[in-house]
FIDODREN-971377 format. One record per residue: residue number from 1; residue in one letter; x, y, z of N, C-alpha, C in turn. Coordinates in Angstrom, 3 decimals. Layout:
N
n = NUM | res = A | nu = X | nv = Y | nw = Z | cau = X | cav = Y | caw = Z | cu = X | cv = Y | cw = Z
...
END
This chain:
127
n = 1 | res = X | nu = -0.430 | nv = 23.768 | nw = -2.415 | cau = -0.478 | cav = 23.841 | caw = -0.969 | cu = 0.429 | cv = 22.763 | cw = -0.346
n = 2 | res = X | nu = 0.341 | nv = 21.717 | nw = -0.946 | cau = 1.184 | cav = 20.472 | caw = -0.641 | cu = 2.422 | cv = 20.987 | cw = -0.468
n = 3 | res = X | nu = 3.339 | nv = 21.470 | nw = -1.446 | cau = 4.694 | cav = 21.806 | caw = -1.777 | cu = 5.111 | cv = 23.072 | cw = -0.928
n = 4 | res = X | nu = 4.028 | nv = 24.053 | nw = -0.526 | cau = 4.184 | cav = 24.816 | caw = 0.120 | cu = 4.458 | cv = 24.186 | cw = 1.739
n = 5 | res = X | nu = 3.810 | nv = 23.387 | nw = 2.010 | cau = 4.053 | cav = 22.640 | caw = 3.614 | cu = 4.881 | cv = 22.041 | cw = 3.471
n = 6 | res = X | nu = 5.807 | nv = 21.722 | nw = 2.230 | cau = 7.028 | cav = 20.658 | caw = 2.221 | cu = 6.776 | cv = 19.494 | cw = 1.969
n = 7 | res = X | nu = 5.558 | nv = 19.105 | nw = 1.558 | cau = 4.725 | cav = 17.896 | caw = 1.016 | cu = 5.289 | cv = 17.543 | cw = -0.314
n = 8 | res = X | nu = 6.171 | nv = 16.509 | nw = -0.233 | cau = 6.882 | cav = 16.409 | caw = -1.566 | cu = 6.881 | cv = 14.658 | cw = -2.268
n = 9 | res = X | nu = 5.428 | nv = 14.233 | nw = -1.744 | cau = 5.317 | cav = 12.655 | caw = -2.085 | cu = 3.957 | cv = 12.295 | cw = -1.276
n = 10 | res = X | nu = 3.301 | nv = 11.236 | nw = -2.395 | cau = 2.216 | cav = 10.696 | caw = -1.573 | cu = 2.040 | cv = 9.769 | cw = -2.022
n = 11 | res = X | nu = 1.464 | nv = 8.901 | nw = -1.256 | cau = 0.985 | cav = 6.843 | caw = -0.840 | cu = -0.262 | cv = 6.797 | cw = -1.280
n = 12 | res = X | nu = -0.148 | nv = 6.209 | nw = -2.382 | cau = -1.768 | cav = 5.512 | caw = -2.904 | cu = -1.300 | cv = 3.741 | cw = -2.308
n = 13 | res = X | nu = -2.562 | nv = 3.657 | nw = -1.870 | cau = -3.206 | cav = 2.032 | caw = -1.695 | cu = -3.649 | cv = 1.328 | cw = -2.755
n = 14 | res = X | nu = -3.391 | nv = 1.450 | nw = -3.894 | cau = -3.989 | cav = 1.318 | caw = -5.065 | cu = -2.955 | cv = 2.011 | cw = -6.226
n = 15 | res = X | nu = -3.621 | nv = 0.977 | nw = -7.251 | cau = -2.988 | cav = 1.730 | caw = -8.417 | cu = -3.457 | cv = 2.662 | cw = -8.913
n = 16 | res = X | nu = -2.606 | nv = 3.900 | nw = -8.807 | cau = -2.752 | cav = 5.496 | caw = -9.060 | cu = -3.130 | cv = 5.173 | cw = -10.295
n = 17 | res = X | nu = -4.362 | nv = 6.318 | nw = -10.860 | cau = -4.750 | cav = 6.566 | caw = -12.212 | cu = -3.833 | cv = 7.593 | cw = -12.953
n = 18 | res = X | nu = -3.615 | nv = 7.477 | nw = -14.563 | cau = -3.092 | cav = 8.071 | caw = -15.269 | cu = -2.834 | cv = 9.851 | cw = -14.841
n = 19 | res = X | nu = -4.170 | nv = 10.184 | nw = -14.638 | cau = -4.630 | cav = 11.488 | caw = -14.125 | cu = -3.632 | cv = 11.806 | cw = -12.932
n = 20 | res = X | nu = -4.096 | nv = 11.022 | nw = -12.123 | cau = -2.746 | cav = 11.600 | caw = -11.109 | cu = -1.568 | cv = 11.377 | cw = -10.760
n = 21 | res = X | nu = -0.926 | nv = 10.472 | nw = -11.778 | cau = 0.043 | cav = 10.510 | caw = -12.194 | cu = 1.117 | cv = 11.672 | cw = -12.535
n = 22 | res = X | nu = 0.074 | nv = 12.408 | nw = -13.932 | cau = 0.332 | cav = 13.743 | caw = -14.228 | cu = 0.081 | cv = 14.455 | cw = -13.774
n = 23 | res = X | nu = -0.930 | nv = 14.270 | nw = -12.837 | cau = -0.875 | cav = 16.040 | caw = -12.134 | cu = 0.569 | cv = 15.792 | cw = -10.827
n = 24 | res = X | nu = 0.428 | nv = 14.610 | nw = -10.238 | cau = 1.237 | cav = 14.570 | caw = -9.713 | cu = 3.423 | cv = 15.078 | cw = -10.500
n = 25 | res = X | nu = 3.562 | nv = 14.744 | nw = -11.469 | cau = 4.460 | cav = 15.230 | caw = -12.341 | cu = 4.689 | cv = 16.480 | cw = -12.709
n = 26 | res = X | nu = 3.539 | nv = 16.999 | nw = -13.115 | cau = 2.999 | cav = 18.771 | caw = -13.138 | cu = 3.750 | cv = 19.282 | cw = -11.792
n = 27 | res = X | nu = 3.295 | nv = 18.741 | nw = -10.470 | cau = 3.601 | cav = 19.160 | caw = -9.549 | cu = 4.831 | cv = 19.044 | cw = -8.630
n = 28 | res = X | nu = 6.125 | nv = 17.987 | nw = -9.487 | cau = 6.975 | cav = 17.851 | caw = -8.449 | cu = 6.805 | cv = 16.783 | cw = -7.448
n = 29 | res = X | nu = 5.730 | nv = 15.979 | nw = -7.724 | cau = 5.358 | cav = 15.375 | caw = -6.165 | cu = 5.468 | cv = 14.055 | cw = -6.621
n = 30 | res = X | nu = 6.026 | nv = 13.121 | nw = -5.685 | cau = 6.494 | cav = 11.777 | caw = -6.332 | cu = 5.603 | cv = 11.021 | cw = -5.470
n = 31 | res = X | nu = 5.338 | nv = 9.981 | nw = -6.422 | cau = 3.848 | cav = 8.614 | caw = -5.966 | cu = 4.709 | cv = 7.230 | cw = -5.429
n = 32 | res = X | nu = 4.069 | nv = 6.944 | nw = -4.224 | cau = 4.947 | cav = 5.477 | caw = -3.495 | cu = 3.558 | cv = 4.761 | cw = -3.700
n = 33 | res = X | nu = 3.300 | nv = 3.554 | nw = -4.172 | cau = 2.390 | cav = 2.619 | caw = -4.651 | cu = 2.139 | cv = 1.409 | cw = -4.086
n = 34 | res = X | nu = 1.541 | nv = 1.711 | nw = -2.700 | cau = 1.309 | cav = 0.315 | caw = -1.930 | cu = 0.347 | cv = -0.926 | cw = -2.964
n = 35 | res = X | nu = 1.101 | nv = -1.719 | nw = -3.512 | cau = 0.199 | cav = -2.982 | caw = -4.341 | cu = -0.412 | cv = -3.424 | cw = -3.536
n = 36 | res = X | nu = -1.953 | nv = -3.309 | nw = -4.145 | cau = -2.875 | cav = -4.297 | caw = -3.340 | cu = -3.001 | cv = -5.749 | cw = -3.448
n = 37 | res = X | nu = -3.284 | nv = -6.116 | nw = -2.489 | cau = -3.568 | cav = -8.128 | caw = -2.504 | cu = -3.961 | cv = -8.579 | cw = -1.152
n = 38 | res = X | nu = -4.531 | nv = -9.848 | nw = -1.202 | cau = -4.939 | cav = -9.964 | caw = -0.373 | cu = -4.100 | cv = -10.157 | cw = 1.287
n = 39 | res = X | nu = -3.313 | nv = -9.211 | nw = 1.517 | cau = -1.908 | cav = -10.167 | caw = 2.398 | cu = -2.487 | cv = -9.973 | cw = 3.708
n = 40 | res = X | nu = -3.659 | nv = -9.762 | nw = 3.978 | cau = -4.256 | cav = -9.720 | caw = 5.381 | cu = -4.992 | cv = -11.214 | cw = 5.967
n = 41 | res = X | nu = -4.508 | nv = -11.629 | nw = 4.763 | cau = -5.375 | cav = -13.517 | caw = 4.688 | cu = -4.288 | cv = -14.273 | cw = 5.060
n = 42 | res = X | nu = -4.728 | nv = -15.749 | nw = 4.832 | cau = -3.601 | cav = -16.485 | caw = 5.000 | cu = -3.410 | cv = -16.742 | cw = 3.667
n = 43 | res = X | nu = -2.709 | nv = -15.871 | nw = 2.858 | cau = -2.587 | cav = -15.935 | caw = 1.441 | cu = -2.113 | cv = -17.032 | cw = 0.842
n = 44 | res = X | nu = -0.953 | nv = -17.828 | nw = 1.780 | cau = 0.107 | cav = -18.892 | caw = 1.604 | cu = -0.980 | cv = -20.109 | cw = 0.969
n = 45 | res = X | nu = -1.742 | nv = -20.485 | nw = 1.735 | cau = -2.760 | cav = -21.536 | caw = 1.859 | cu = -3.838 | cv = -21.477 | cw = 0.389
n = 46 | res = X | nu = -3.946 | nv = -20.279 | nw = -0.130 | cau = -4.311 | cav = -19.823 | caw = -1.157 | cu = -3.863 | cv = -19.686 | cw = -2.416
n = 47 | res = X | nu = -4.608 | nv = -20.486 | nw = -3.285 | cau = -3.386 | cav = -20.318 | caw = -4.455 | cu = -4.079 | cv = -19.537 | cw = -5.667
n = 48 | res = X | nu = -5.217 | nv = -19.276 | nw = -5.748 | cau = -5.864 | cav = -18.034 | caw = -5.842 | cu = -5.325 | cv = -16.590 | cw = -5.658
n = 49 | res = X | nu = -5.237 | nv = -16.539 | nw = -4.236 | cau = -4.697 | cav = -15.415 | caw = -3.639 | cu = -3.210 | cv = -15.120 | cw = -3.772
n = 50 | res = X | nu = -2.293 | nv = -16.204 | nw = -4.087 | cau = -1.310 | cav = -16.036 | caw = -4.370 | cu = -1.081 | cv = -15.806 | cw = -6.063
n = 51 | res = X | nu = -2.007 | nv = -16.523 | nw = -6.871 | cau = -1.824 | cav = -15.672 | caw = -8.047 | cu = -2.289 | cv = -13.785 | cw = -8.662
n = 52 | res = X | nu = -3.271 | nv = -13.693 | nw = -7.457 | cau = -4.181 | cav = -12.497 | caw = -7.653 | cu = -2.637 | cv = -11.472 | cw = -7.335
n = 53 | res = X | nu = -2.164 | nv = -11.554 | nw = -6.214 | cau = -0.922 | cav = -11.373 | caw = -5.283 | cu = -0.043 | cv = -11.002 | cw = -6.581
n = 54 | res = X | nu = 0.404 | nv = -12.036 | nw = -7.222 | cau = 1.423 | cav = -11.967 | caw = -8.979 | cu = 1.601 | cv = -11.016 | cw = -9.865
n = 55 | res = X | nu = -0.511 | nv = -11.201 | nw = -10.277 | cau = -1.149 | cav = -10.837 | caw = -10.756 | cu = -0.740 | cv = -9.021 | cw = -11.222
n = 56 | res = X | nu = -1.126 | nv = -8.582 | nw = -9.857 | cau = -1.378 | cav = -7.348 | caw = -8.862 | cu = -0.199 | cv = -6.948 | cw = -9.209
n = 57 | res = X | nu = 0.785 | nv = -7.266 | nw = -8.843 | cau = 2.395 | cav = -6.578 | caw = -9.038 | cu = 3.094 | cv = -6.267 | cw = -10.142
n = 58 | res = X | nu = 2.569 | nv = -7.572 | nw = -10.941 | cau = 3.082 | cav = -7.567 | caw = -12.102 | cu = 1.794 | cv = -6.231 | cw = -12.997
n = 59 | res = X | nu = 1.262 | nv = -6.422 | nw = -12.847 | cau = 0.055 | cav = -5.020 | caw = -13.606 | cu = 0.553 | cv = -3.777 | cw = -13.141
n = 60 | res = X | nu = 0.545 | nv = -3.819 | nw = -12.017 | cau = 1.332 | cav = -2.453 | caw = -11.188 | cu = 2.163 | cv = -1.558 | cw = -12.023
n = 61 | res = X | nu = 3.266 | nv = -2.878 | nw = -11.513 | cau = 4.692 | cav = -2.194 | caw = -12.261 | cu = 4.773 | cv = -1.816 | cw = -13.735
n = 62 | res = X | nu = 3.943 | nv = -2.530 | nw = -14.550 | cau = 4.018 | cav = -2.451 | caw = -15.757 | cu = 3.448 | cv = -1.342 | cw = -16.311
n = 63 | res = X | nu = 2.504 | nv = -1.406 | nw = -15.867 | cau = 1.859 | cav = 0.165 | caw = -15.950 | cu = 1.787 | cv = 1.750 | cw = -15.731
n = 64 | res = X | nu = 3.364 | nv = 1.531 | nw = -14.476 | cau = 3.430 | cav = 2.244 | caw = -13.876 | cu = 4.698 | cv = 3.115 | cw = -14.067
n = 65 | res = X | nu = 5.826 | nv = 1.523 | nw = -14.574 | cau = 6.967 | cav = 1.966 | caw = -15.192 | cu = 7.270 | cv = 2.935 | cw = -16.260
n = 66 | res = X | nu = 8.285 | nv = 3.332 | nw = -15.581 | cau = 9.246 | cav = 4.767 | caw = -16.555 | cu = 8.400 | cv = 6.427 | cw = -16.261
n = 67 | res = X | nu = 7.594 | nv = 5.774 | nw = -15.515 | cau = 6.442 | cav = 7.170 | caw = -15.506 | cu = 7.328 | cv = 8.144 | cw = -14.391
n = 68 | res = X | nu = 8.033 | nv = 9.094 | nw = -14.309 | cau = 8.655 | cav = 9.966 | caw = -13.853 | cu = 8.486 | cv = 10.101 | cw = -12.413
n = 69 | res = X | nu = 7.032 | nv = 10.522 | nw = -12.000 | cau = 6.935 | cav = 10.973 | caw = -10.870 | cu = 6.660 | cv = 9.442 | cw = -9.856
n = 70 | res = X | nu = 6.710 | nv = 8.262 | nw = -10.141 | cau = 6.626 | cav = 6.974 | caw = -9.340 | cu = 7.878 | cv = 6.890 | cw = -8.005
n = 71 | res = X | nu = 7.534 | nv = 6.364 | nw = -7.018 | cau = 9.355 | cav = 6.728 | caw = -6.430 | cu = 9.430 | cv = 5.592 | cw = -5.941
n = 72 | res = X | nu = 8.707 | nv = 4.455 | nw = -5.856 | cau = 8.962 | cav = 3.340 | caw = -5.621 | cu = 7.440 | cv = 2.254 | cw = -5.233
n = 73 | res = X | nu = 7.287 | nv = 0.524 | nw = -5.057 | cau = 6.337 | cav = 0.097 | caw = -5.126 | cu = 6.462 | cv = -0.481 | cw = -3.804
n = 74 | res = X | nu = 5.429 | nv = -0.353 | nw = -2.989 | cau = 5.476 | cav = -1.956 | caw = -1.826 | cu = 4.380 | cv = -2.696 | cw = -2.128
n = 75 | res = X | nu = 5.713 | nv = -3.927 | nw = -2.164 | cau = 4.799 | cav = -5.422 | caw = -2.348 | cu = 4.309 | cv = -6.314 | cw = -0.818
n = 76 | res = X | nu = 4.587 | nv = -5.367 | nw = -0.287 | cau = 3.441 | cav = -5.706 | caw = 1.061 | cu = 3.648 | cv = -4.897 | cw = 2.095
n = 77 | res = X | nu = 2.701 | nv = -4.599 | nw = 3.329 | cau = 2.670 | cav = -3.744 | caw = 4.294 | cu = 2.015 | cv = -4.215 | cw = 5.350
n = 78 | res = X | nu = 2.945 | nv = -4.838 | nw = 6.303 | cau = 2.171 | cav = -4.776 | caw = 7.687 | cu = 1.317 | cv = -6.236 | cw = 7.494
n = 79 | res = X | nu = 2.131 | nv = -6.930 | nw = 7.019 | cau = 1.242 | cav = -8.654 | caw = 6.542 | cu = 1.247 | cv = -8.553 | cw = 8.385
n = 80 | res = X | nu = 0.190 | nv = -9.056 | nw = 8.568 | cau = 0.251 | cav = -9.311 | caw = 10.114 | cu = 0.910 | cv = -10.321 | cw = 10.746
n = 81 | res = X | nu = 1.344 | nv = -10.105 | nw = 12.375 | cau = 1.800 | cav = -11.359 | caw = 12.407 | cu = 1.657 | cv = -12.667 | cw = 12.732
n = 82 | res = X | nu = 0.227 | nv = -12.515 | nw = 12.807 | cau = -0.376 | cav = -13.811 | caw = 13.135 | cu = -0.356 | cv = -15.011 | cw = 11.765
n = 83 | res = X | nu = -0.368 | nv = -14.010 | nw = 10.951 | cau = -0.286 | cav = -14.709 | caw = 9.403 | cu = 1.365 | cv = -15.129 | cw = 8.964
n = 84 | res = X | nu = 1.873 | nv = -14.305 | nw = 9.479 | cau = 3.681 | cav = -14.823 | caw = 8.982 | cu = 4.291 | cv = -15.935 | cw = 10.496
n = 85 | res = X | nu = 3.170 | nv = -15.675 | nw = 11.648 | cau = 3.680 | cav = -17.016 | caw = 12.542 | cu = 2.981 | cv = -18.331 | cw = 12.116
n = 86 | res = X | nu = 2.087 | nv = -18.126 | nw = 11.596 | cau = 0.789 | cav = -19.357 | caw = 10.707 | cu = 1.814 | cv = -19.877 | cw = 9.655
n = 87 | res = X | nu = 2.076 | nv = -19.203 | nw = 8.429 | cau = 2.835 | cav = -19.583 | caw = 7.633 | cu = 4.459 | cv = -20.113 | cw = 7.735
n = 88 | res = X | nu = 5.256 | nv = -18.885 | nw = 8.702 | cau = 6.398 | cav = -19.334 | caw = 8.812 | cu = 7.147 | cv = -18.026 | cw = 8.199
n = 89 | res = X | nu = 8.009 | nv = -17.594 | nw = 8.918 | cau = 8.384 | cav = -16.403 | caw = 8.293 | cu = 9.709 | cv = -16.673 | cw = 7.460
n = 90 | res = X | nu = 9.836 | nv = -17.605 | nw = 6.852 | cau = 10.686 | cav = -18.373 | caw = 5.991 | cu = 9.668 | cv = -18.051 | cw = 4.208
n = 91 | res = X | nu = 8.325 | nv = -19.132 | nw = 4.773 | cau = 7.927 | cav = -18.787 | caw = 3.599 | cu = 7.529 | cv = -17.999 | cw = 3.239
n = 92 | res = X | nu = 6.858 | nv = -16.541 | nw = 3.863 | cau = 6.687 | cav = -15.837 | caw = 4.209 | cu = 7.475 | cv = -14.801 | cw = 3.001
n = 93 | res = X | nu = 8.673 | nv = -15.032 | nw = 3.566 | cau = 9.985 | cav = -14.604 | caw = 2.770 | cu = 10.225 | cv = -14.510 | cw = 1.132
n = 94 | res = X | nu = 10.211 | nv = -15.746 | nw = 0.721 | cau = 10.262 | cav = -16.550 | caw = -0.374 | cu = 9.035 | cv = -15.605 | cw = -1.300
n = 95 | res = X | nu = 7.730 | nv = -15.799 | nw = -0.696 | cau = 6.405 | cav = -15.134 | caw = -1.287 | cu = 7.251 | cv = -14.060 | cw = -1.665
n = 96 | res = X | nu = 7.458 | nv = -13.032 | nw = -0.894 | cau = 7.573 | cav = -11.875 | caw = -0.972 | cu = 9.044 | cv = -11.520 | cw = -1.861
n = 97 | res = X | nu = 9.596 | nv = -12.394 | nw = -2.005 | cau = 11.058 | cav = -12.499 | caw = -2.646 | cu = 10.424 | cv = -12.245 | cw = -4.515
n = 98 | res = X | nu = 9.480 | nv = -13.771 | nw = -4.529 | cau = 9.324 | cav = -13.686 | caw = -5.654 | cu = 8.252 | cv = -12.558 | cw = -6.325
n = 99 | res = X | nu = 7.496 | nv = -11.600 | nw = -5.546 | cau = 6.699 | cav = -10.513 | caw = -5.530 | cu = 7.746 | cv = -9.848 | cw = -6.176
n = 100 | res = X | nu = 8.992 | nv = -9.745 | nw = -5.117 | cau = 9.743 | cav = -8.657 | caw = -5.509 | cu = 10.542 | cv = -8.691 | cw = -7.135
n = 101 | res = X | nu = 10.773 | nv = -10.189 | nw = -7.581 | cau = 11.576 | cav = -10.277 | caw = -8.768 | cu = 10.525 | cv = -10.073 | cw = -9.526
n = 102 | res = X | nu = 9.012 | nv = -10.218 | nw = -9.481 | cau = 8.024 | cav = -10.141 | caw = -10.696 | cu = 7.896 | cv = -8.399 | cw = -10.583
n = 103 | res = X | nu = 8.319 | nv = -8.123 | nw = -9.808 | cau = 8.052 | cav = -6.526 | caw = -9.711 | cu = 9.080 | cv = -5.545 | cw = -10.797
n = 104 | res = X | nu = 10.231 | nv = -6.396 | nw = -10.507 | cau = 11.736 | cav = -6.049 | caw = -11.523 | cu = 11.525 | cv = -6.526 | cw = -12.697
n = 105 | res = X | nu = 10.927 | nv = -7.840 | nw = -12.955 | cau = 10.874 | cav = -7.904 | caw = -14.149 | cu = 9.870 | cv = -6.742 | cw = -15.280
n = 106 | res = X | nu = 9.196 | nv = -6.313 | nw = -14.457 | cau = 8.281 | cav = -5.713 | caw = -14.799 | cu = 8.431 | cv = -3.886 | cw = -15.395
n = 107 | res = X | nu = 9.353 | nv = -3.753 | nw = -13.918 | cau = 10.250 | cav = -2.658 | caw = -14.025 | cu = 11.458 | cv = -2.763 | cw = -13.680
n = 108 | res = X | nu = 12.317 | nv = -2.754 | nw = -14.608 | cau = 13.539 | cav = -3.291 | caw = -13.513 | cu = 14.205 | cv = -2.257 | cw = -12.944
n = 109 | res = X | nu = 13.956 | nv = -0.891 | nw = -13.230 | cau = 14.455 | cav = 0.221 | caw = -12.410 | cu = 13.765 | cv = 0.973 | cw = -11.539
n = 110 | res = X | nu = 12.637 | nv = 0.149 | nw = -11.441 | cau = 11.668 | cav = 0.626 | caw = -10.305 | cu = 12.033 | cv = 0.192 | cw = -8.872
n = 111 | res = X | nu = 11.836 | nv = 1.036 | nw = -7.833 | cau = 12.617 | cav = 0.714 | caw = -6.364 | cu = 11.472 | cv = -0.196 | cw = -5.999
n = 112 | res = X | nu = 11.611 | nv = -1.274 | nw = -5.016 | cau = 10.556 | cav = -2.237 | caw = -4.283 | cu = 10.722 | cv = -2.293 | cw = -2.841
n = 113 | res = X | nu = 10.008 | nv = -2.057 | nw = -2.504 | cau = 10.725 | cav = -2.314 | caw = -1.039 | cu = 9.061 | cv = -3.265 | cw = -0.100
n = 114 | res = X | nu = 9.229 | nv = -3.654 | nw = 1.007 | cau = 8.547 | cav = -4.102 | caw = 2.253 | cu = 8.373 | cv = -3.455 | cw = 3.025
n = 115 | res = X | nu = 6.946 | nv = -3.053 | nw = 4.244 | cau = 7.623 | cav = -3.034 | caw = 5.046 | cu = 6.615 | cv = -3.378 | cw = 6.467
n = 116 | res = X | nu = 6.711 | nv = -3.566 | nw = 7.690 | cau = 6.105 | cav = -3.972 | caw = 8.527 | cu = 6.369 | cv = -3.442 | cw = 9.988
n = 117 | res = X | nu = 5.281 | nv = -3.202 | nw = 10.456 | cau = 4.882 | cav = -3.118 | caw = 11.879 | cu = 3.887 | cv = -4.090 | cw = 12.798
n = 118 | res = X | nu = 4.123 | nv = -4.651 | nw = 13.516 | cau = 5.437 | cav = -4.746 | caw = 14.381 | cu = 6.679 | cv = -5.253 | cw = 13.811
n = 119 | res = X | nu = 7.783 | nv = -5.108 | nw = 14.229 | cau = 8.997 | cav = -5.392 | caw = 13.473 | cu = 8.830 | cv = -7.357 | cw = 13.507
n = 120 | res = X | nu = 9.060 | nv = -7.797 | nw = 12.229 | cau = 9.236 | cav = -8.933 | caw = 12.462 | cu = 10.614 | cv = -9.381 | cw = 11.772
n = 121 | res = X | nu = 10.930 | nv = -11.219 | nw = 11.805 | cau = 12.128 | cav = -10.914 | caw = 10.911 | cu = 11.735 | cv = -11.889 | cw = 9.439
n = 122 | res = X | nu = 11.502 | nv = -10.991 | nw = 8.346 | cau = 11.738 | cav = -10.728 | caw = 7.528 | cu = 11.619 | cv = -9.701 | cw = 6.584
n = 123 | res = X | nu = 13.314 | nv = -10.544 | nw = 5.895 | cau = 14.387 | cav = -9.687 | caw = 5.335 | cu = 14.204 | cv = -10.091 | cw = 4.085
n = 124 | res = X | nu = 14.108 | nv = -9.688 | nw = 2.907 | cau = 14.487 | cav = -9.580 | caw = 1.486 | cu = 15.335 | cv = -9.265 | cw = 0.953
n = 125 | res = X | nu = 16.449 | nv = -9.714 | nw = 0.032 | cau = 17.513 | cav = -9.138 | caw = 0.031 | cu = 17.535 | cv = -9.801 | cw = -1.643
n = 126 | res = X | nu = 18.096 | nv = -8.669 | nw = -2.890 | cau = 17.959 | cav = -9.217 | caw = -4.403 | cu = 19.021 | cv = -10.263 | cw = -4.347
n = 127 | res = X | nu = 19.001 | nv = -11.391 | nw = -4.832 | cau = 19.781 | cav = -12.404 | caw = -5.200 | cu = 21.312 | cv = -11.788 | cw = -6.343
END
């Protein structure tokens, strides 16, 4: 029914199980993998939360890599901005920089991307 409406991809909040992985593959339909963590906190201040954050990405990707129907991971969504004006949207940056290289190391042909509403400015860009 999906493919019939032109439904050709879907957003887990979580790491997708094996199961729908493959059915998703069966079906043509490619998985975008919002990594969970805590980024609704003041994670920065946390060093807990910033390893759970590591943690999280690095399990993700690893698990997730080479698997066909994956189409890419976000290592964060919509961090708010009360939390990236608290922290500094410098470091802010950096966090999310090194999210993104533990994400490559993990997979290195896996796509990563960010992304946020309201628009703020930060930018990630691979070294």
């Amino acid at each position: 029914m999906m493919l019939t409406a032109g439904i050709n991809s879907i957003r887990t909040y979580h790491e997708p199980p094996e199961w729908l992985l493959h059915q998703a593959d069966e079906q043509g339909i490619g998985v975008f993998v919002d990594v969970p963590w805590r980024k609704h906190l003041c994670f920065l201040d946390s060093e807990v939360a910033r390893r759970e954050a590591r943690l999280f990405v690095s399990q993700v990707a690893q698990r997730c890599r080479n698997h066909p129907s994956i189409l890419a991971y976000s290592i964060g969504n919509e961090i708010p901005p009360n939390i990236v004006r608290w922290h500094g949207s410098m470091r802010v940056r950096r966090f999310l920089a090194e999210l993104m290289d533990i994400c490559k190391q993990a997979d290195p042909e896996g796509l990563v991307t960010y992304g946020n509403y309201p628009p703020q400015s930060i930018w990630i860009c691979p070294s």
